[in-house]
VEXNUKE-254380 format. One record per residue (C-alpha): x, y, z; residue number from 1; residue in three letters. Coordinates in nm, 2 decimals, padded with zeros to 4 digits. Layout:
        x        y        z    nr   rest
        X        Y        Z   NUM    ALA
...
! end
This chain:
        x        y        z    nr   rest
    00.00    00.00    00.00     1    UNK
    00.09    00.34   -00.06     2    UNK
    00.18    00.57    00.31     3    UNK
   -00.02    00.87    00.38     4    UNK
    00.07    00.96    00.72     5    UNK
    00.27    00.77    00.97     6    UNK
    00.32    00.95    01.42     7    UNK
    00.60    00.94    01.62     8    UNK
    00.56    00.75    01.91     9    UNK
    00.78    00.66    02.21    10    UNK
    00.78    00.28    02.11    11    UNK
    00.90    00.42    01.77    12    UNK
    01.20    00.55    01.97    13    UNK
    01.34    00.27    02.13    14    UNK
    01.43    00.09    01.84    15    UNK
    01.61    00.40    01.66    16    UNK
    01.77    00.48    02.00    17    UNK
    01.94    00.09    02.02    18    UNK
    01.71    00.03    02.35    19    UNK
    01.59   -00.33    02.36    20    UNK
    01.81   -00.41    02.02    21    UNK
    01.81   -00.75    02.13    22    UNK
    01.47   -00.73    01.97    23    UNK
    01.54   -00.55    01.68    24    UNK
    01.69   -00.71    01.41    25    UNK
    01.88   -00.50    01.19    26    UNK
    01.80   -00.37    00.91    27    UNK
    01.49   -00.25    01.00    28    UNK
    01.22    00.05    00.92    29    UNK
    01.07    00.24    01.20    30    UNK
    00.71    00.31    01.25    31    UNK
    00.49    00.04    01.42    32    UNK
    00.16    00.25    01.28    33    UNK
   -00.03    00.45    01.01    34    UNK
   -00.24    00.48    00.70    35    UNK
   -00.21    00.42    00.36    36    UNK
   -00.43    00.35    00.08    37    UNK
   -00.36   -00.02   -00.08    38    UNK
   -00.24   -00.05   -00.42    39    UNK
   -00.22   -00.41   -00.45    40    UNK
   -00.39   -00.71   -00.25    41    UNK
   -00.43   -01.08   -00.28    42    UNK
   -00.71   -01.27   -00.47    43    UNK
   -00.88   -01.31   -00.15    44    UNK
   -00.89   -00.96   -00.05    45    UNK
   -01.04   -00.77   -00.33    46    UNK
   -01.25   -00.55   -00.14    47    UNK
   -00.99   -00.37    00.02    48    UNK
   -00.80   -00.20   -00.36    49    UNK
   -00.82    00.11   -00.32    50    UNK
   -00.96    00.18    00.03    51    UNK
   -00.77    00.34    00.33    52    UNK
   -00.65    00.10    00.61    53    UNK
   -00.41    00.07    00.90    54    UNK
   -00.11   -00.17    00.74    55    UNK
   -00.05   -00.29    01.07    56    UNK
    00.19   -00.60    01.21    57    UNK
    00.34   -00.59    00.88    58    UNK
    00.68   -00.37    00.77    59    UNK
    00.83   -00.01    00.97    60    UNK
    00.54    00.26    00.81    61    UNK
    00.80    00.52    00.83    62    UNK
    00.83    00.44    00.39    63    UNK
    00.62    00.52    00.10    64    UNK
    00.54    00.19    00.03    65    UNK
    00.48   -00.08    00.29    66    UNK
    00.36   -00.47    00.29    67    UNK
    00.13   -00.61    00.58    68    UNK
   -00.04   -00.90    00.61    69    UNK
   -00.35   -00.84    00.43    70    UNK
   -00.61   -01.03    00.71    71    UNK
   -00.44   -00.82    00.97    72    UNK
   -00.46   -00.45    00.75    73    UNK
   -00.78   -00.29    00.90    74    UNK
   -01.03   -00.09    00.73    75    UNK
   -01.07    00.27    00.81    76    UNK
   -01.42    00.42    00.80    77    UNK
   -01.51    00.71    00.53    78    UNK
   -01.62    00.96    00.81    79    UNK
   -01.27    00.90    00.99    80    UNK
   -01.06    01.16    00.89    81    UNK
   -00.69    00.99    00.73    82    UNK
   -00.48    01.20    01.05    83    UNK
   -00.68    01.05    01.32    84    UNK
   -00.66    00.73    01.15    85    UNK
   -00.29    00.72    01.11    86    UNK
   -00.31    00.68    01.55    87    UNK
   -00.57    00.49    01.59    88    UNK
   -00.35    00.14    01.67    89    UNK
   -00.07    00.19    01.96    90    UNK
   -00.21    00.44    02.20    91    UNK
   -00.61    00.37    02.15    92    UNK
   -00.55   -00.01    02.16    93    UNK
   -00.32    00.03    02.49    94    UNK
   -00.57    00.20    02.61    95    UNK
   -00.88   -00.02    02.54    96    UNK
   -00.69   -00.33    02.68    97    UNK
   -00.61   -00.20    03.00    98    UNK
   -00.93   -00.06    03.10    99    UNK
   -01.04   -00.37    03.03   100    UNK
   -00.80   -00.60    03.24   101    UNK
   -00.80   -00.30    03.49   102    UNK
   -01.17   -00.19    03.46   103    UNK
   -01.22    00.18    03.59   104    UNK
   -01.59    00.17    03.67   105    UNK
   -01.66    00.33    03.99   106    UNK
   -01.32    00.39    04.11   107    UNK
   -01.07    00.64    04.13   108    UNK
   -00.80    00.71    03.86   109    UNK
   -00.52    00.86    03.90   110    UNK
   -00.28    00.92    03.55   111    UNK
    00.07    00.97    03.54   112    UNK
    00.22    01.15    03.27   113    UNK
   -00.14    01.32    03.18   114    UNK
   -00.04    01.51    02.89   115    UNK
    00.05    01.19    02.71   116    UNK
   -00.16    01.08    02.37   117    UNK
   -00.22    00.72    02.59   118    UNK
   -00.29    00.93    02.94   119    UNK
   -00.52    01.16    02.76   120    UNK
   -00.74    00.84    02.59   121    UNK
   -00.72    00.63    02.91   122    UNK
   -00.86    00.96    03.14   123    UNK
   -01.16    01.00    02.90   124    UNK
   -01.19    00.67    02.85   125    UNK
   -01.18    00.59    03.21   126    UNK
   -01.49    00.85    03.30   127    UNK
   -01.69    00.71    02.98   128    UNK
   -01.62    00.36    03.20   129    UNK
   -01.77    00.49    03.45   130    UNK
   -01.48    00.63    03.68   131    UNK
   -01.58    00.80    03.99   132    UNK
   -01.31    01.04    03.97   133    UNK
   -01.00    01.08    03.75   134    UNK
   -00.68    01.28    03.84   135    UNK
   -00.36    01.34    03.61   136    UNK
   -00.01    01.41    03.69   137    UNK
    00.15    01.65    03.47   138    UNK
    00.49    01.78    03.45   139    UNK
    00.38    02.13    03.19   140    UNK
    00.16    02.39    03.30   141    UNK
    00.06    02.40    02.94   142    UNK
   -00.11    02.06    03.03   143    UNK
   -00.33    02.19    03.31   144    UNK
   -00.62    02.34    03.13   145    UNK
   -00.66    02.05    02.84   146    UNK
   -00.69    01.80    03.11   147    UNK
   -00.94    02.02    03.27   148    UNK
   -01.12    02.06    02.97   149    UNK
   -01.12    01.66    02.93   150    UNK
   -01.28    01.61    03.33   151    UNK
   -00.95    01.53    03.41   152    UNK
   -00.84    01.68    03.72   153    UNK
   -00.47    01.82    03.64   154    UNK
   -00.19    01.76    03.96   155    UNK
    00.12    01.92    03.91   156    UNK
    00.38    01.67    03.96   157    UNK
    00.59    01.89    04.12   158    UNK
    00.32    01.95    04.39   159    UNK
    00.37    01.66    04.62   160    UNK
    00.11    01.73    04.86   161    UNK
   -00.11    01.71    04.57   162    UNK
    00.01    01.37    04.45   163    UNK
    00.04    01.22    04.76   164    UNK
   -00.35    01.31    04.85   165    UNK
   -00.50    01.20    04.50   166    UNK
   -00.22    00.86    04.54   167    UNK
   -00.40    00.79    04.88   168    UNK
   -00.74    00.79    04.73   169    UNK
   -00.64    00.61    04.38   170    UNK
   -00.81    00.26    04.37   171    UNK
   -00.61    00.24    03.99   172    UNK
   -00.31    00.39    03.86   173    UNK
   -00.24    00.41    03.51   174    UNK
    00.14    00.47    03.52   175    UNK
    00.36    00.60    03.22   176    UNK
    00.66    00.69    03.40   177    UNK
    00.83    00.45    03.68   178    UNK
    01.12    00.61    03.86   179    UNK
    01.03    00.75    04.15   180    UNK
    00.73    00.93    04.09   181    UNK
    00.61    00.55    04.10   182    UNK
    00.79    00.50    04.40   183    UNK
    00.58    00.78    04.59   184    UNK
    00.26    00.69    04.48   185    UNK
    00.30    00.35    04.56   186    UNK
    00.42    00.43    04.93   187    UNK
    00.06    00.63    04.99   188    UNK
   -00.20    00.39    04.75   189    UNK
   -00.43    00.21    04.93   190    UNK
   -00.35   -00.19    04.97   191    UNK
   -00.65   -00.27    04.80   192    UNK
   -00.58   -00.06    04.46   193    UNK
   -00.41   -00.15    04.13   194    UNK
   -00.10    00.02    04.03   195    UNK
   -00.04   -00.01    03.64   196    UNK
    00.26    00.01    03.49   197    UNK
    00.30    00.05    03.11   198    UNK
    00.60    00.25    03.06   199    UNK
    00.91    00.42    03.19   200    UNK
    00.93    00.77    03.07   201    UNK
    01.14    00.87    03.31   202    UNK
    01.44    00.61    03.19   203    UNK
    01.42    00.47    03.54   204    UNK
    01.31    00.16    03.72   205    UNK
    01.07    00.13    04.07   206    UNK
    01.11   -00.08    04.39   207    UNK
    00.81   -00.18    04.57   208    UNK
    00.85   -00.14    04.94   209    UNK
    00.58   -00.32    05.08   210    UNK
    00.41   -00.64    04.94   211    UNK
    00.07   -00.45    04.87   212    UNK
   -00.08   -00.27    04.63   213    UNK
   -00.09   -00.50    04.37   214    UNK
    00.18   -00.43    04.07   215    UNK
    00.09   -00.52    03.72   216    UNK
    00.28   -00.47    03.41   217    UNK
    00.10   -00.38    03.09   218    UNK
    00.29   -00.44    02.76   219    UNK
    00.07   -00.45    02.42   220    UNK
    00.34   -00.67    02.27   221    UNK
    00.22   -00.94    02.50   222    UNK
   -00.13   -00.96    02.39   223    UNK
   -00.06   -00.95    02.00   224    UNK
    00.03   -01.31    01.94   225    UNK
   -00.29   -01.48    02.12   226    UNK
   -00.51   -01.21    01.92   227    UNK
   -00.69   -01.40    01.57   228    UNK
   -00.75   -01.19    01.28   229    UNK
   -01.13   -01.16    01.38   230    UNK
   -01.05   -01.04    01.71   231    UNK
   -00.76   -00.82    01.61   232    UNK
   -01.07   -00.65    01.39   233    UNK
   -01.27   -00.68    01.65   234    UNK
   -01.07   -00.45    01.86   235    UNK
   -01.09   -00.16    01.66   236    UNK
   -01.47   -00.23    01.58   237    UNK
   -01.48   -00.10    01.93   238    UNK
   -01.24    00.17    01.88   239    UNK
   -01.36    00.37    01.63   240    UNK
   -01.70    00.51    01.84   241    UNK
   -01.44    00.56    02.09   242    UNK
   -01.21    00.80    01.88   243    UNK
   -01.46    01.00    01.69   244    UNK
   -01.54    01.08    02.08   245    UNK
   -01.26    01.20    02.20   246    UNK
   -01.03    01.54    02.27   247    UNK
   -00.71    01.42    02.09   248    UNK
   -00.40    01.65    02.01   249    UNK
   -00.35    01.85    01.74   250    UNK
   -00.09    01.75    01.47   251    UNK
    00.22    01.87    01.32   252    UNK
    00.34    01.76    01.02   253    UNK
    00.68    01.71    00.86   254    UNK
    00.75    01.55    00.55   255    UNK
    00.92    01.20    00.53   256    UNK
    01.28    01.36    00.49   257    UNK
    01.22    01.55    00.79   258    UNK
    01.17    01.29    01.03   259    UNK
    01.47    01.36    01.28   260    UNK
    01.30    01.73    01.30   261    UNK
    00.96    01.53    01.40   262    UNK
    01.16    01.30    01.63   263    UNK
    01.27    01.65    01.83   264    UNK
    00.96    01.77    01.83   265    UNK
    00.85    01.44    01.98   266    UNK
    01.13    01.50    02.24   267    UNK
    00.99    01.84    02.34   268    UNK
    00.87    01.94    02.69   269    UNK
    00.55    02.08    02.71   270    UNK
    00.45    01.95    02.33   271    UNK
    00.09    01.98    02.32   272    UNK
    00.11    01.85    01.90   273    UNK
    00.14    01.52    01.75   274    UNK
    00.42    01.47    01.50   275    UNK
    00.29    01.31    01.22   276    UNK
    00.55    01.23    00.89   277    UNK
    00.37    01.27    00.59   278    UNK
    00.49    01.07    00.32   279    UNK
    00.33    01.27    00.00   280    UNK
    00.60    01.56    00.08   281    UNK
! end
C-alpha cells in the first residue's frame, strides 16, 4: 500500500535509539503504525484496492510503500478523517486493553504522565467507564487546562502534597513513568488498589517497598500473538466510536525527509502536537 501519514511515538523510539536491540533485528524500518491506501492485494482480499486502512503487524510505516499482512490490515471508516486514523493502533488499543483488564468503573484514577496521547485516551476513556473520579499528573503547566477541559483533574507533579492526597485515594493507577514518581505513589496507595505500569518515561526503574498494592505490568506486545485476525478486527470495531469521541491532540506535520526534526519535536517538553511524517512531501 501506498503511506499517507505515519506519528511518532515513544515505542518508535526505542528501536532507533538501540534500547531493547536485542529485539530488533537489523536492518529495519521504524514506524509500528499509520495509514495508507492499498495498491495491491491478494485474490482473497479484493475488497480492500483502493480503500484506506491501517497496514499494521506488517513492515516499519516510516516508507512510501509498505507490505502487511492483508487479514491483519484494518479498514478505516469514510467519516474517519486519514490523521486520526494514522493513530488509531498503539495508543487507543493500549488503552482499550487496560481498561479492560483494569476496569475503571466506579473507582478512582489517578494518570501519570497526563499530557500523554495514551494518558489523555485512558482519562476520558476511564470516565466514559464509569470512573468516579480521574486525576492526572503532569509535569507542563501547558497541560493543566486541556486536562481540565477533558474532566481530568490536572496535579502538578511537582506539587507533592497534591500527589500524595489523589495517590491515597487512587483505587487504579495508570502509570507512564516509573522512577520515582512510582515510588511515591506507591508508598501512599491504598493496599487494595491497582498500580499499572506501562511505561518508563522517566528512563528509570521502581522498587516496591511493601508487598501491597498490587503491581501489574502492561505491555501490548504481549497480547498481540494470542489475538486472531477476527479479534484483532474486533478490537478496533470498538475503537472507532471511541475516537470520533474523544479530545485528541493536534498534529504537526513534517515530511518524510524531515523525520529527525519530528523526532525532536517528539522529544519536546511541554509539546501539546502530535508529530505526524507525511509521506506525499
Amino acid at each position: 500500500m501506498r503511506m499517507l501519514f505515519s506519528p511518532v511515538n515513544a515505542s518508535d523510539l526505542i528501536p532507533i535509539t538501540g534500547a531493547y536491540r536485542h529485539r530488533t533485528p537489523l536492518p529495519a524500518i521504524a514506524g509500528y503504525e499509520g495509514v495508507g491506501i492499498v495498491t495491491e492485494t491478494p485474490a482473497a482480499y479484493p475488497a480492500l484496492l483502493g480503500k484506506r486502512v491501517l497496514p499494521l503487524r506488517g513492515q516499519g510505516t516510516w516508507q512510501r510503500y509498505v507490505d502487511c499482512p492483508a487479514a491483519y490490515a484494518v479498514p478505516v471508516p469514510d467519516d474517519v478523517d486519514s490523521l486520526l486514523a494514522a493513530r488509531a493502533y498503539i495508543n487507543p488499543l493500549a488503552a482499550q486493553m487496560m481498561l479492560d483488564r483494569y476496569p475503571p468503573v466506579g473507582k478512582t484514577v489517578l494518570l501519570t504522565a497526563a499530557g500523554s496521547d495514551c494518558a489523555v485516551l485512558l482519562g476520558q476513556w476511564a470516565r466514559q467507564a464509569g470512573a468516579e473520579a480521574v486525576y492526572g499528573i503532569h509535569r507542563s503547566p501547558v497541560h493543566a487546562q486541556r486536562l481540565a477541559e477533558k474532566g481530568i483533574v490536572p496535579i502538578a507533579q511537582h506539587d507533592m502534597a497534591a500527589v500524595n492526597a489523589a495517590a491515597a485515594r487512587a483505587d487504579v493507577v495508570y502509570d507512564a513513568t516509573g522512577g520515582s514518581l512510582a515510588e511515591t505513589i506507591l508508598s501512599v496507595m491504598p493496599e487494595t488498589g491497582t498500580f499499572v505500569c506501562y511505561g518508563l518515561l522517566s528512563g528509570q526503574t521502581f522498587r516496591q517497598q511493601r508487598p501491597l498494592p498490587r503491581v501489574a505490568w502492561f505491555h501490548i506486545r504481549n497480547y498481540l500473538d494470542a489475538l486472531s485476525a477476527e479479534a484483532w478486527q474486533a478490537e478496533f470495531r470498538r475503537i472507532w466510536p471511541k475516537l470520533r469521541a474523544s479530545q485528541c491532540s493536534d498534529v504537526t506535520l513534517y515530511p518524510l525527509s524531515e523525520w529527525q526534526r519530528a523526532v525532536g519535536n517528539y522529544r519536546e517538553a511541554g509539546r501539546t502536537g502530535k508529530p505526524m511524517l507525511s509521506m506525499d512531501n
